[in-house]
N, C-alpha and C positions, 0 to 999 in steps of 0.2 A: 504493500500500500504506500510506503512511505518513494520507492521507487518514481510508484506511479504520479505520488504529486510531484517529487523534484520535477519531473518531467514535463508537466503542464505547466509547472512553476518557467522553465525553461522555453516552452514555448511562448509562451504570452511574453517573456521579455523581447525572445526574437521578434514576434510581431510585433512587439510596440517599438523596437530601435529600427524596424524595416520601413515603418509608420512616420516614422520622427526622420528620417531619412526621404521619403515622400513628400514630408512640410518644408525641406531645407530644399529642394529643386523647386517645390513651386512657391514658395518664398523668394526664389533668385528671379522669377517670372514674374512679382508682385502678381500672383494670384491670392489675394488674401483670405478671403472668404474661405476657401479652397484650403489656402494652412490653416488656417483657424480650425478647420476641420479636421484636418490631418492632425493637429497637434491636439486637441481634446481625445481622439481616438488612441493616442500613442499615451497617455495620464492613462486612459481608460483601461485598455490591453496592461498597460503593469500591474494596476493597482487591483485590478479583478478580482473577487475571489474565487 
């Protein structure tokens, strides 16, 4: 069990630095609206339970 969490634990970080990686290109595009969303989602994906 305890495997199985590090493991989810491990995924949701990958998603959210793939996320926070997503808001930093369209950040460079001033898509703002767009980061704004990308970066809510990348807090989101970490902090899950």
């Amino acid at each position: 069990m305890k495997d199985a969490k590090n493991e989810l634990i491990k995924y949701r970080l990958s998603r959210s630095l793939e996320t926070y990686d997503d808001a930093k290109i369209l950040a460079e595009k001033e898509k703002w609206n767009s980061t704004i969303n990308r970066l809510y989602y990348a807090a989101y994906y970490a902090v899950r339970n």
